[in-house]
C-alpha positions as CSV (number, residue, x, y, z in Angstrom):
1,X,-45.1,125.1,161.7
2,X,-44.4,124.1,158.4
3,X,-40.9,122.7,159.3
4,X,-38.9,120.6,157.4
5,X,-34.8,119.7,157.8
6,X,-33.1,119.1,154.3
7,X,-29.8,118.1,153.2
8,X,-28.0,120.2,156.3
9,X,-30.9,120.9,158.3
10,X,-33.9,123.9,158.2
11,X,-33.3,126.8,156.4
12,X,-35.8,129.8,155.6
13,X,-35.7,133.9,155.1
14,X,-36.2,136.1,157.9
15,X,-38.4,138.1,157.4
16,X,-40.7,135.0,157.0
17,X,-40.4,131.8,158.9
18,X,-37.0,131.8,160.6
19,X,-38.7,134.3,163.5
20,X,-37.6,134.1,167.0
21,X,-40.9,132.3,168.1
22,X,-40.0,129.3,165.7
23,X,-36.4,129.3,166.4
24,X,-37.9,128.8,170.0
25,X,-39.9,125.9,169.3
26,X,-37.5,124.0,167.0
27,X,-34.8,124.6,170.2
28,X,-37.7,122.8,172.4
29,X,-37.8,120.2,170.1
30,X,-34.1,119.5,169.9
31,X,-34.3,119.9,173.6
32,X,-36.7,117.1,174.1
33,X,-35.0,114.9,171.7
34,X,-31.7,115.0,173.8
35,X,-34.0,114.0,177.0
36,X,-35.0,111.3,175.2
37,X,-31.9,109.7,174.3
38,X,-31.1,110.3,178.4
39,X,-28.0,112.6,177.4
40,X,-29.1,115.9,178.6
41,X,-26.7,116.3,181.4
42,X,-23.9,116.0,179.0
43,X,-24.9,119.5,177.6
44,X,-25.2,121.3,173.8
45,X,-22.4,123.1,172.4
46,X,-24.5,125.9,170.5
47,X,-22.6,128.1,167.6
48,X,-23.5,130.7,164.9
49,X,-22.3,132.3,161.7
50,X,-22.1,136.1,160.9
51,X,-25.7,136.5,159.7
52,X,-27.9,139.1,161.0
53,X,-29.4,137.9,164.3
54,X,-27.3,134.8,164.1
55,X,-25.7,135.8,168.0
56,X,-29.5,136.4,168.8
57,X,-30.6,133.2,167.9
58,X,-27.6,131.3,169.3
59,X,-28.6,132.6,173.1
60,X,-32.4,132.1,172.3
61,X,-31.3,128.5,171.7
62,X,-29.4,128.9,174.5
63,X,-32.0,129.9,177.0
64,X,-34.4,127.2,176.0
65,X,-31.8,124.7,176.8
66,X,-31.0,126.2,180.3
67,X,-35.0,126.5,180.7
68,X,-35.0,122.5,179.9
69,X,-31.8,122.1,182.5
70,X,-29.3,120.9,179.6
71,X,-25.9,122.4,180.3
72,X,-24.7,125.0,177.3
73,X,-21.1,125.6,175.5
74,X,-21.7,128.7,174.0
75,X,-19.0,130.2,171.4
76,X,-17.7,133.4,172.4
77,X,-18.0,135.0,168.5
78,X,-19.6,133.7,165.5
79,X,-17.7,130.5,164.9
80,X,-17.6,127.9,161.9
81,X,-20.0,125.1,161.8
82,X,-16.7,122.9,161.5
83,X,-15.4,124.0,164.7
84,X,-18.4,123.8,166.2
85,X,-19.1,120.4,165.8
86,X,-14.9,119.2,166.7
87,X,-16.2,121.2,170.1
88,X,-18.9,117.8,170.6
89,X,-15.9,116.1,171.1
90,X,-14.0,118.3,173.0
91,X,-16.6,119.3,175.6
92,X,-17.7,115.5,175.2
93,X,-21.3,117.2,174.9
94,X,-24.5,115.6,173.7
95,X,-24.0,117.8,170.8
96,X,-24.6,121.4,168.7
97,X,-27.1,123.4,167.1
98,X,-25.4,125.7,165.2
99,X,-26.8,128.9,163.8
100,X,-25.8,129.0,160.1
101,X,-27.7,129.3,156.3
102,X,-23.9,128.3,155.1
103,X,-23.6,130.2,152.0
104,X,-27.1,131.3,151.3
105,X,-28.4,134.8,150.6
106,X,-28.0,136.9,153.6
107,X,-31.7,137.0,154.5
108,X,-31.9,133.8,154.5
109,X,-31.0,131.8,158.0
110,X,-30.6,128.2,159.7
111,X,-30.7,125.9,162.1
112,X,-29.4,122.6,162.1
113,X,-28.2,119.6,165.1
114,X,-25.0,117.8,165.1
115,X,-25.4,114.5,166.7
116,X,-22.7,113.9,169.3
117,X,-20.7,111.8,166.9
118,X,-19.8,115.4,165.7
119,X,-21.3,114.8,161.9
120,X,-24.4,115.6,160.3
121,X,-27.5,114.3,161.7
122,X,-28.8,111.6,159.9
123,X,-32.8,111.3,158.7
124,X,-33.6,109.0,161.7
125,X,-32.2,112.2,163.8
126,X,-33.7,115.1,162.1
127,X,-37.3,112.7,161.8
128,X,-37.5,112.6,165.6
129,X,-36.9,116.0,165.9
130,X,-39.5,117.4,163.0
131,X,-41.8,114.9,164.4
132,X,-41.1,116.6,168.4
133,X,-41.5,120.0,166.4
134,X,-45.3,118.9,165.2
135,X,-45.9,118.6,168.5
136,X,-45.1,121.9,169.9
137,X,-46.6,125.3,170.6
138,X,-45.3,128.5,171.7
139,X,-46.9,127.5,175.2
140,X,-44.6,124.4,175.5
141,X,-41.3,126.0,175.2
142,X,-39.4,126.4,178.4
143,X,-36.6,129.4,178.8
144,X,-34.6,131.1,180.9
145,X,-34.3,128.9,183.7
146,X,-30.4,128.7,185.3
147,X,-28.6,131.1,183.7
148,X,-25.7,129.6,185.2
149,X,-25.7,126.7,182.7
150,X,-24.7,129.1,180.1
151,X,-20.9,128.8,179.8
152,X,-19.2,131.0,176.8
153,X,-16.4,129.0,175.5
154,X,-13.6,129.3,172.7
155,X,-13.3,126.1,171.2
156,X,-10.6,127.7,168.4
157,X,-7.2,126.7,170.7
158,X,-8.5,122.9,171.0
159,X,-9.3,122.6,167.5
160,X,-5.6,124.3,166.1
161,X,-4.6,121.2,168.4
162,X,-6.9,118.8,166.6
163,X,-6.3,120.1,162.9
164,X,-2.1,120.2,163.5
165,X,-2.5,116.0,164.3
166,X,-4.4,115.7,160.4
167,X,-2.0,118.5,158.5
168,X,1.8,118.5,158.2
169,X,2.3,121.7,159.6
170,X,6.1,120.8,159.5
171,X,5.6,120.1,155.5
172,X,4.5,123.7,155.4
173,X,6.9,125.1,157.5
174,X,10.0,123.9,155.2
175,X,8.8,126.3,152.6
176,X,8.2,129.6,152.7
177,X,4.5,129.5,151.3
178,X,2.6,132.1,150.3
179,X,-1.2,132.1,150.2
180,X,-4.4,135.1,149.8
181,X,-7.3,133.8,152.4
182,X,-10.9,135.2,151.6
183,X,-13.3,134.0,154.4
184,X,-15.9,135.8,152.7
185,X,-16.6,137.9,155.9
186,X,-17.6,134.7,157.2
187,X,-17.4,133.1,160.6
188,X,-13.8,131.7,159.4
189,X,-12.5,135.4,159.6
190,X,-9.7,135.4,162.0
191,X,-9.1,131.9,162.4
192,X,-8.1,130.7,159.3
193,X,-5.6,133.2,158.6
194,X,-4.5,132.6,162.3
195,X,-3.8,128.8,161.6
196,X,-1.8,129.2,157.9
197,X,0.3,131.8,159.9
198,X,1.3,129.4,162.9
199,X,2.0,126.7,159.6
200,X,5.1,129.4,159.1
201,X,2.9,130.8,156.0
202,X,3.5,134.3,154.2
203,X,-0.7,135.5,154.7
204,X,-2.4,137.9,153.1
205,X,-6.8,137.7,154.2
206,X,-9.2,139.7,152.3
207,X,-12.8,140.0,153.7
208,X,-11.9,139.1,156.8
209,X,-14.2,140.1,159.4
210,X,-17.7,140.2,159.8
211,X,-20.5,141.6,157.1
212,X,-24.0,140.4,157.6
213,X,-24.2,140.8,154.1
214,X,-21.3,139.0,152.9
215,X,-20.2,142.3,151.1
216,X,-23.6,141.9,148.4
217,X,-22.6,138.9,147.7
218,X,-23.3,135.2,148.4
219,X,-20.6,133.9,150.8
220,X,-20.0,131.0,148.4
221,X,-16.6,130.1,146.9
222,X,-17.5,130.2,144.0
223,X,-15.6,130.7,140.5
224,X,-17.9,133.9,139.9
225,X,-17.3,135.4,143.5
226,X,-13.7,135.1,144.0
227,X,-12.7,137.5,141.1
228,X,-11.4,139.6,143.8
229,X,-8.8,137.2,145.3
230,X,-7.5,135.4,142.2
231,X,-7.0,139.2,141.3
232,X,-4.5,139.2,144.3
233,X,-3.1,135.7,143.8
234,X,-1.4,137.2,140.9
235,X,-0.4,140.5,141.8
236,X,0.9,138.6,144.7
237,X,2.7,135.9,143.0
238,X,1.5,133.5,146.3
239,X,1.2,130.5,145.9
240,X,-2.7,129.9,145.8
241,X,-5.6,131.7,147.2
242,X,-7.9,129.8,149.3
243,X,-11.5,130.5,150.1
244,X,-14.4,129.6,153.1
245,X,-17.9,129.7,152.6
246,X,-20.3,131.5,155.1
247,X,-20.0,128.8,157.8
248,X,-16.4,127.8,156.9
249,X,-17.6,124.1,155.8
250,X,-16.6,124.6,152.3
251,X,-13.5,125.0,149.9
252,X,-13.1,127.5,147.1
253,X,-9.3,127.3,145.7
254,X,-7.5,129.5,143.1
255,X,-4.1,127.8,141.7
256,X,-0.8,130.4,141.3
257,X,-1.5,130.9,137.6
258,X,-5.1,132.7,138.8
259,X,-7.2,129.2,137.7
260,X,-10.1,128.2,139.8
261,X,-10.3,125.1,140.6
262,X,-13.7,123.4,141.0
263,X,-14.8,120.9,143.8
264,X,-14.5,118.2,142.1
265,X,-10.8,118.6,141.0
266,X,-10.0,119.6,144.6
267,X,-11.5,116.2,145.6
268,X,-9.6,114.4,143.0
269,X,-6.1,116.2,144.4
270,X,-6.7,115.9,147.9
271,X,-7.5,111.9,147.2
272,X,-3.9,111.3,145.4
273,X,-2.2,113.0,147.8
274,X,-3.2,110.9,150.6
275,X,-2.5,108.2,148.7
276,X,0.4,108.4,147.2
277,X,2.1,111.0,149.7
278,X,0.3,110.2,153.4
279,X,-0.2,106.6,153.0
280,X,-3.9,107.0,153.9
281,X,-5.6,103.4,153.7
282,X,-8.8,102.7,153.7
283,X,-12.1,103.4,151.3
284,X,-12.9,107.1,148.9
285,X,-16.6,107.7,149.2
286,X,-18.8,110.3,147.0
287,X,-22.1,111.4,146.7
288,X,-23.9,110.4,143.3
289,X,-23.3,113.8,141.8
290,X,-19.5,113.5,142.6
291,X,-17.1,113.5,139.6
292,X,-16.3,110.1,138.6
293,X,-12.6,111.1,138.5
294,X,-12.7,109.8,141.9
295,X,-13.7,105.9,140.9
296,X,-10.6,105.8,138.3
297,X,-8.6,107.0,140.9
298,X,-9.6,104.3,143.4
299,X,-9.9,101.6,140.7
300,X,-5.8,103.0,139.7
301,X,-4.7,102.3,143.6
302,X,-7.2,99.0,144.0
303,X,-9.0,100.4,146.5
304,X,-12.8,100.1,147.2
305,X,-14.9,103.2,146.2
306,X,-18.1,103.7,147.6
307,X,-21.5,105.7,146.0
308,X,-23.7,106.9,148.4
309,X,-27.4,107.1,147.1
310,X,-28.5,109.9,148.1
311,X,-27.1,114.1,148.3
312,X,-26.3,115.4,151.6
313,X,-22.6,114.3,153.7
314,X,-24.8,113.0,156.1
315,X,-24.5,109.8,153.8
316,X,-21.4,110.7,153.5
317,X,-20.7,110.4,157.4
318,X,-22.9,107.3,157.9
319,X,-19.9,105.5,155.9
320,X,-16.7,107.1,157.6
321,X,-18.8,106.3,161.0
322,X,-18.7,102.7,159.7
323,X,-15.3,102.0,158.0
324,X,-11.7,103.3,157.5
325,X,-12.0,105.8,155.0
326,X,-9.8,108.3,152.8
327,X,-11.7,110.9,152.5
328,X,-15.0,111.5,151.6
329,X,-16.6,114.3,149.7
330,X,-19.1,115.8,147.5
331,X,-19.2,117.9,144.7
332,X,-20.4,120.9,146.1
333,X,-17.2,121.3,147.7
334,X,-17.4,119.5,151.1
335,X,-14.7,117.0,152.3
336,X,-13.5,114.8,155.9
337,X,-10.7,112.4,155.5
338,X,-9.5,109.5,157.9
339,X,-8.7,111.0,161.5
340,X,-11.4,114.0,161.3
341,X,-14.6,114.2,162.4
342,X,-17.2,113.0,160.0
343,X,-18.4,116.9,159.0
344,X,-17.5,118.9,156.1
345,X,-14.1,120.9,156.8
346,X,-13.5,123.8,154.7
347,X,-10.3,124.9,156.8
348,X,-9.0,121.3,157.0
349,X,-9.7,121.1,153.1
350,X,-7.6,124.6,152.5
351,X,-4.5,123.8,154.4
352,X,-4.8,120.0,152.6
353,X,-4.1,122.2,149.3
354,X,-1.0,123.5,151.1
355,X,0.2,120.7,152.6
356,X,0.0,119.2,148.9
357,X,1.7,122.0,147.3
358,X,4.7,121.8,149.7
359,X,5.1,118.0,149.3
360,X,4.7,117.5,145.3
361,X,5.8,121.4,144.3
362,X,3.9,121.7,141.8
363,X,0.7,124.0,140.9
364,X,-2.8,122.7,141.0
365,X,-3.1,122.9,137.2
366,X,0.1,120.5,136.9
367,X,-0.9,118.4,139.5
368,X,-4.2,118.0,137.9
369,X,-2.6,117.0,134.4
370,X,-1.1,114.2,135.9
371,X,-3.9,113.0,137.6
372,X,-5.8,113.1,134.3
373,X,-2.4,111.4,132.5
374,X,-2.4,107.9,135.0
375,X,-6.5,107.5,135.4
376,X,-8.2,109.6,132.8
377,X,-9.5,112.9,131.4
378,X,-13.3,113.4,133.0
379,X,-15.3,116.7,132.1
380,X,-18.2,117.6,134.6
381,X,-20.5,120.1,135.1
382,X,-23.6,121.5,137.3
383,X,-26.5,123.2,135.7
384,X,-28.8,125.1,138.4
385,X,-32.7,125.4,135.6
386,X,-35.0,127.5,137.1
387,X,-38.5,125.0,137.5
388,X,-41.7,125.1,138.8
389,X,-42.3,122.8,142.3
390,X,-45.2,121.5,141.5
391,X,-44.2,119.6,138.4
392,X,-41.2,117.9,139.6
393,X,-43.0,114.8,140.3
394,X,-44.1,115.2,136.7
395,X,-40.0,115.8,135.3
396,X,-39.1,112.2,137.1
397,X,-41.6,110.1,135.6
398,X,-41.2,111.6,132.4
399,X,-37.4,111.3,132.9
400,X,-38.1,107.4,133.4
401,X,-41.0,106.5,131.0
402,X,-39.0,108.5,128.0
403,X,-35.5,107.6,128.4
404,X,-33.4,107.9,126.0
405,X,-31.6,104.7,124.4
406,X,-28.6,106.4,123.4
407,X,-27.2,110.0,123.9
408,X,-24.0,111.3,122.2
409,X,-23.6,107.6,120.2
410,X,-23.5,106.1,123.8
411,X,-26.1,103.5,124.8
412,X,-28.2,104.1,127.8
413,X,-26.6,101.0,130.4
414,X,-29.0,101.8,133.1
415,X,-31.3,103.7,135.5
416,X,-31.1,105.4,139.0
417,X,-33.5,106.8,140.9
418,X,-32.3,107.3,144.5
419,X,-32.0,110.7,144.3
420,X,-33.7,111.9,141.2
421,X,-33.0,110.3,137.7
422,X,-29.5,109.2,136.7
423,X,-29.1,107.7,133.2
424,X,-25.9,106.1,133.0
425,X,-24.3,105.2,129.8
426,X,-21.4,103.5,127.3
427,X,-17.7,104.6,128.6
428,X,-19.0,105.7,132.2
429,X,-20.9,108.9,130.5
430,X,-23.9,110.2,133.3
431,X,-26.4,113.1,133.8
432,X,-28.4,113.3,137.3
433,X,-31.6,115.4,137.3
434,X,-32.3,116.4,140.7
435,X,-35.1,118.9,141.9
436,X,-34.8,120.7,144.3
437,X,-36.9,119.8,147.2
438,X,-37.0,123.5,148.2
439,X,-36.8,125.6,145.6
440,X,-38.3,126.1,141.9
441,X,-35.0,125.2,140.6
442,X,-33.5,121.6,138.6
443,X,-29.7,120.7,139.0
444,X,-28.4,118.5,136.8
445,X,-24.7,116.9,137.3
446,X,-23.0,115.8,134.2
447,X,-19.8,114.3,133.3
448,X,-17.7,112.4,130.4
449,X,-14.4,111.3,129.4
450,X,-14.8,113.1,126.2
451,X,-14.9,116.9,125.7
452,X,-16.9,115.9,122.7
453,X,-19.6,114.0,124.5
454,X,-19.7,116.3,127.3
455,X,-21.2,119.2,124.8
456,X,-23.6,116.6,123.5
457,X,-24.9,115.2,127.0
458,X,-25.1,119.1,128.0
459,X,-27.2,120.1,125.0
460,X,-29.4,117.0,125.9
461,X,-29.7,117.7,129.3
462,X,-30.8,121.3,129.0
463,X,-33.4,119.9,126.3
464,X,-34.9,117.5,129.5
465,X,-35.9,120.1,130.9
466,X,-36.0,123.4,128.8
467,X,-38.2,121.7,126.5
């Protein structure tokens, strides 16, 4: 098999690769990395979104474990990959497969592990295992075996436990909030409405049980799929409207005036209000294609900020794994913070919002303004260019032999090529170009302190690779 894990593990339609026979064989090989590391008796928790076939492929996993004698924790209904992972630490298991292509087209689906320190799986991880996968045939997987290995747990209780130690649920309770939940028909339906009611909130949940299809759209939170509930934010008057990606691992927010309010800004809020209202200590950490926003606001407070090189929160996690951190997040609208588990938390990231609403009492939008007033205005953008595979190679070097010296009348300061190309100028101005590594598709990430030079670096980015 052609197998390869990406930023959060292997994803692939199915009705072509992600077949039953090939989940099989990448549970075998997950299987024999857990012997290998002598942790098998500790077990696999094993959960699954709402996807067709996602229950099916859950208790396939499932099987081959109890084939290879490793004890399972099985979720008892599709459950998100946040959860999931908490349940490592709960069960004190060796760790999870879960089930989930997150907020991908709903043929698509996915397989990923979470390590038993309860984050994403770093490349050392998912290398052993792709390397165990090369290995294997049909013939080698074991299944079946002891079916009474198989335990069918509920992890949810445990975890409302776990999330009421990181949120103020007292904060919330001293106001009578109001807030419009859209799951997304996700594996978040049920649960997340479930927790802002036991905070003492006012709920109202839209698309909030399961659709295979997501309702024909992509379960993303996205500003162009959440017409719907900042439709009902209004007509409500609530507060804000909160939203959860396919596997609940990502934030989508709507303020009370009906503005979205992209990742970046939500990372930017979520960061001051630590600060200045938790008294969280410790480090902010971003991705290189997270808002800058983040830096002034860590420069504002003298504390240390820290650039991981590469896309994915599994760089993310390697730091909260090492140091005290605030929080940590990425632009595509992922977040942990100091006390949680080192995976992206869309629920933890949603009732965050509200927590911060009840304490400043204030809306987003107002909230951001002041942000912007102490450490600066910053403009950002992601541009998703359809482009060929095969010349990405190609786009790089170009991108590094013809660099520009100056865009938008600010000097080119310097070069990065961890994860793509990065040109960095004059007054913390930057564009990333990043290919995809599996699809025929260029992002670039953008961003300036000027609304001015933000139209400039966009035209000039679109002409990298549109010309």
């Amino acid at each position: 098999m052609d197998i390869s894990f990406g930023t959060d593990g292997w994803r692939a339609r199915m009705d072509q690769l992600f077949t039953t026979d090939n989940v099989k064989i990448v549970a075998q090989g997950i299987a024999d990395y857990v012997f290998d590391r002598n942790l098998a008796k500790k077990g696999l928790m094993i959960g699954y979104d709402t996807r067709a076939k996602s229950k099916e492929f859950a208790r396939t996993c499932a099987q081959v474990m109890s084939g290879n004698e490793i004890p399972v924790y099985l979720a008892n209904r599709a459950m998100p990959t946040p959860i999931t992972a908490f349940a490592i630490t709960h069960f004190k298991a060796a760790g999870a497969i879960m089930l989930t292509a997150s907020h991908n087209p709903p043929e698509y689906n996915g397989i990923k592990f979470i390590p038993e320190y309860a984050g994403p799986a770093n490349p050392e991880i998912t290398g052993r295992i792709v390397e165990n996968i090369t290995k294997l045939s049909s013939a080698d997987v074991k299944e079946a075996g002891n079916g009474k290995l198989i335990e069918l747990v509920d992890p949810v209780p445990p975890y409302i436990d776990y999330i009421r130690k990181l949120v103020d649920f007292d904060a919330l309770k001293s106001k009578r909030f109001k807030v419009v939940l859209d799951p997304m028909y996700g594996a978040g339906y049920g649960i997340i409405d479930e927790i802002f009611s036991q905070a003492g909130a006012e709920v109202s949940a839209i698309h909030n049980y399961e659709d295979s299809s997501f309702g024909g759209k992509l379960p993303d939170p996205s500003l162009e799929n959440l017409s719907e509930l900042r439709t009902l934010v209004m007509d409500h008057g609530a507060d804000l409207g909160l939203a959860l990606d396919g596997d609940a691992d990502r934030f989508g927010a709507i303020d009370e005036s009906g503005e979205y309010i992209r990742a970046n800004k939500v990372l930017a809020l979520l960061s001051y209000h630590l600060i200045k209202n938790r008294g969280f200590k410790g480090s902010l950490v971003r991705s290189i294609a997270t808002t800058h926003l983040l830096d002034a606001i860590a420069k504002g407070y003298n504390i240390e900020l820290i650039e991981t090189p590469k896309v994915g929160f599994k760089f993310i996690a390697e730091v909260v794994l090492e140091k005290p951190v605030i929080l940590g997040g990425e632009e595509s609208g992922g977040l942990c913070i100091g006390g949680s588990i080192p995976e992206k938390d869309g629920i933890l990231a949603d009732l965050l919002l509200a927590e911060m609403k009840t304490y400043e009492n204030k809306s987003l939008s107002q909230l951001l303004q002041e942000i912007h007033e102490k450490f600066g205005h910053f403009t950002d953008e992601r541009l998703d260019i359809k482009f060929p595979l095969e010349e990405k190679e190609g786009l790089l070097n170009r991108l590094i032999s013809d660099a520009p010296e100056a865009v938008a009348g600010k000097k080119l300061k310097h070069i990065t090529t961890s994860d793509g190309v990065r040109y960095s100028f004059e007054e913390g101005d930057w564009i990333l170009v990043r290919p995809s590594g599996t699809e025929p598709l260029v992002r670039i990430y953008l961003e300036s302190s000027s609304n001015q030079r933000f139209r400039q670096l966009k035209d000039f980015a679109r002409s990298l690779i549109e010309s």
